[in-house]
N, C-alpha and C positions, 0 to 999 in steps of 0.2 A: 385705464390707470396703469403704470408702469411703475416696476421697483426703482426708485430716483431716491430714495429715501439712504443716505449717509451718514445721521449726524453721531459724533466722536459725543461720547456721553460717558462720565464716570461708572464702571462697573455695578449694577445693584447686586445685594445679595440674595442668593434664592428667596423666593417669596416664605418659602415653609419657614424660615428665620425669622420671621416677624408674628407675634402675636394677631392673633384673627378673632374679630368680634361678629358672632352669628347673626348679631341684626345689626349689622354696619353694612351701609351700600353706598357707595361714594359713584358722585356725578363729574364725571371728566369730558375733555375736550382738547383737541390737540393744538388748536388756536382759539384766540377769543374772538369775540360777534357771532357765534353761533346759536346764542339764546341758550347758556348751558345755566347761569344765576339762574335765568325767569325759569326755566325746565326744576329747577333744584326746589323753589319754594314752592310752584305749582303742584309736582310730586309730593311734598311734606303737607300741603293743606290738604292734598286728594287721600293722604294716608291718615290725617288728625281724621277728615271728615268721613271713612270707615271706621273709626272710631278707635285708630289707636291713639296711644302717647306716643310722641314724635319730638323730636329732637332733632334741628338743624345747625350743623354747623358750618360754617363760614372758613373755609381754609385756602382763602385768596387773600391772606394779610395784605398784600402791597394795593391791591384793586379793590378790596373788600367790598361788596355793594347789596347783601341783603336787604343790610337796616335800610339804605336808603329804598330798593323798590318795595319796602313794606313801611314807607314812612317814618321810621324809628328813631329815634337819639339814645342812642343806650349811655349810659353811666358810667358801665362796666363792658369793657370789651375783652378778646383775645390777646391786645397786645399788653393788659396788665398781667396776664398769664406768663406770657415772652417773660417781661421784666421781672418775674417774679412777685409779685405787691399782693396777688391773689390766687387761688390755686382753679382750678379751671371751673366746679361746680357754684361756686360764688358769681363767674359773670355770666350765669342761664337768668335771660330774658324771659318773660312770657307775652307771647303776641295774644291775647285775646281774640283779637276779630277772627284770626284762622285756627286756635283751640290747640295751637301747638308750642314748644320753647326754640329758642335761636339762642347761639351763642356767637355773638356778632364778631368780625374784624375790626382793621379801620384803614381807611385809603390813606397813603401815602408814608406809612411807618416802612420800616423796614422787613423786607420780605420774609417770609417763613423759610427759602432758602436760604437765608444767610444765617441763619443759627446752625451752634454746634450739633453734628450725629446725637450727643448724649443727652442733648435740650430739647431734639425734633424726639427723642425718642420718649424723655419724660411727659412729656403734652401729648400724645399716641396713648402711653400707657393712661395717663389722665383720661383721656378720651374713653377708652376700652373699659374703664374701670365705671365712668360714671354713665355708658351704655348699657347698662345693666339695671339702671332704672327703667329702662323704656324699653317700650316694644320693638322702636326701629328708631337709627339713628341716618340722617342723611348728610353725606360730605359733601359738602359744594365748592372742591380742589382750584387750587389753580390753572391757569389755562397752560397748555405745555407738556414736558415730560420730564420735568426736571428729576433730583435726587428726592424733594418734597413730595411732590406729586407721586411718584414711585412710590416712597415709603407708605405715605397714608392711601394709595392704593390695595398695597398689598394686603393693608388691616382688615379691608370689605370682602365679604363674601363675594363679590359681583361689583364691576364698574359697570357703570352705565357711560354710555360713549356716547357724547351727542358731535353729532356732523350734521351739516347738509347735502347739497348738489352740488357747491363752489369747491372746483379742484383742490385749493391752498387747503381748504376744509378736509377734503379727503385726503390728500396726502399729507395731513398731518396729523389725520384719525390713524391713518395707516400706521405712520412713526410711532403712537401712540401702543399701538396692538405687536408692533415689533419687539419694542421696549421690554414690553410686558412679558411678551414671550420670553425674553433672552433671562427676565427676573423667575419665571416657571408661572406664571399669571397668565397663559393662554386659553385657558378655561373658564377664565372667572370676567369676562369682559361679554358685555352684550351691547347691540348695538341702537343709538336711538336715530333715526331720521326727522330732523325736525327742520318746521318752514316748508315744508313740501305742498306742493301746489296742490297736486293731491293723493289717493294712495298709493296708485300706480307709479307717479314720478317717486312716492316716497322708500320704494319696491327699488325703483331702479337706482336711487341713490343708493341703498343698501345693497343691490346687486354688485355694483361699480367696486364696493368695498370689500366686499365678500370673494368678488373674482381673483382679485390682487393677495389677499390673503390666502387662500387655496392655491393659486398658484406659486409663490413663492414663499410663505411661512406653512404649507402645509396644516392648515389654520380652517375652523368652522366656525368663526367666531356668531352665536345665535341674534336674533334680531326681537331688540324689546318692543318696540313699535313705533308707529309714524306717527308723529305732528304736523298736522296740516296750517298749514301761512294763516293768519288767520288778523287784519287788521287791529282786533280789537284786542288783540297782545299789547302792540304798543300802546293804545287807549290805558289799559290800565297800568301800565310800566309809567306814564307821565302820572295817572291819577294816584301812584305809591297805594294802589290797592290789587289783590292777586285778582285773577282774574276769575277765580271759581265764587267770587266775592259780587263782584262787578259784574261780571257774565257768562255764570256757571252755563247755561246753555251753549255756547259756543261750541264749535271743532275742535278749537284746539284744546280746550277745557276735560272735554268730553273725551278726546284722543290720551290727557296726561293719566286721568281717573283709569283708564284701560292698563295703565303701564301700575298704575300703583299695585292693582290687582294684579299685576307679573311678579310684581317689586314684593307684594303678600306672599304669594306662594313657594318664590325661592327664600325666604326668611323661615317659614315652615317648614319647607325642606331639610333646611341648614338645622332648626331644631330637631328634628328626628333621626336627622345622618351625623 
């Protein structure tokens, strides 16, 4: 992997600017199909079912697609929030069968980038304000690195960065880790390897991204852990049931559960530091 990565991107401001919520961990991606949704709800069921209170939020307004791989029709979504009709702890969902709340999008409204600085920033503080119920809150961003994506990054203690082995994939995890950096977020990004055929290829995918990063962001970005391809993802992604539901035995099931327990220990951390 080579530095090829140019893209002209409005200035963010340093991260330490932005309020930070100790149990906020937002799931990113630097392009979409890399199974960053299905990684975001498999984490939040892997964390309700250690038993905390869990809170997913949904911050792909334009693509939004929780509710759908969890079967849902919500009433009340995010984008009544946007318009103002309802203040953001009004449209918490509770799923039942995973023991956790969602606060859903909706496909095809208008993007979360398209709103004002002072409107992304009141929906953040809503966010942060009503994280505070829970033990852990998880962001399931949109794909990219936009101004959006940036800003409700910087609110998490830790992004979790899902890639694969597909170049477009890595070089746009890379753009993603640049980004970040230039916001002062170089520390706070870990990496996931998912689809990986198995640990070893999941190793080298993360090698691939790790080398590029050392070598040219002087960057040690850590590695949360691998998800291995595992067919019976998409099994449950058509039957809109998660898969620790469906077939909590699985690899890839078994590999998220691993990550939650990463995803525990830097939330405790964050409370003691």
């Amino acid at each position: 992997m080579i530095e090829t990565v140019n893209k002209t991107k409005t200035q963010t401001p340093p991260s330490s600017a932005f309020p930070q919520g100790k149990n906020v961990v937002a799931v990113a991606s630097g392009k979409g199909g890399v199974g960053k949704t299905w990684f975001s709800v498999t984490l939040t069921h892997a964390l309700a079912k250690q038993g905390k209170k869990v809170l997913l939020f949904d911050g792909d307004l334009g693509l939004a697609n929780v509710d759908v791989q969890l079967g849902l029709m919500p009433k009340r979504d995010l984008n009544d929030v946007i318009r103002g009709r309802l203040s953001l702890d009004k449209v918490v969902q509770r799923y039942e069968a995973g023991g956790f709340d969602i606060i859903a999008g909706r496909s095809g409204q208008a993007s979360l980038s398209a709103l004002p600085s002072q409107r992304l920033a009141m929906l953040r503080d809503q966010l942060l304000d009503l994280a505070k119920s829970y033990d852990v809150v998880i962001i399931d961003l949109g794909a990219g690195v936009d101004r959006t994506v940036r800003m409700m990054s910087a609110s998490a203690i830790r992004s979790l960065l899902v890639t694969t082995d597909e170049p477009t994939s890595l070089t746009d995890a890379y753009a993603y880790i640049k980004l970040g950096a230039a916001a002062g977020m170089s520390k706070r990004v870990s990496i996931v390897a998912n689809q990986a055929v198995n640990p070893i290829e999941g190793e080298k995918t993360y090698k691939t991204l790790l080398k590029a990063c050392e070598n040219f962001l002087r960057l040690t970005p850590p590695l949360a852990g691998i998800v291995r391809h595992d067919p019976r993802v998409k099994d449950s992604i058509r039957a809109q049931s998660p898969i620790l539901t469906r077939s909590p035995n699985t690899e890839a099931a078994q590999d998220v559960e691993k990550i939650a327990m990463y995803v525990d220990s830097l939330i405790k951390k964050a409370a003691v530091g």
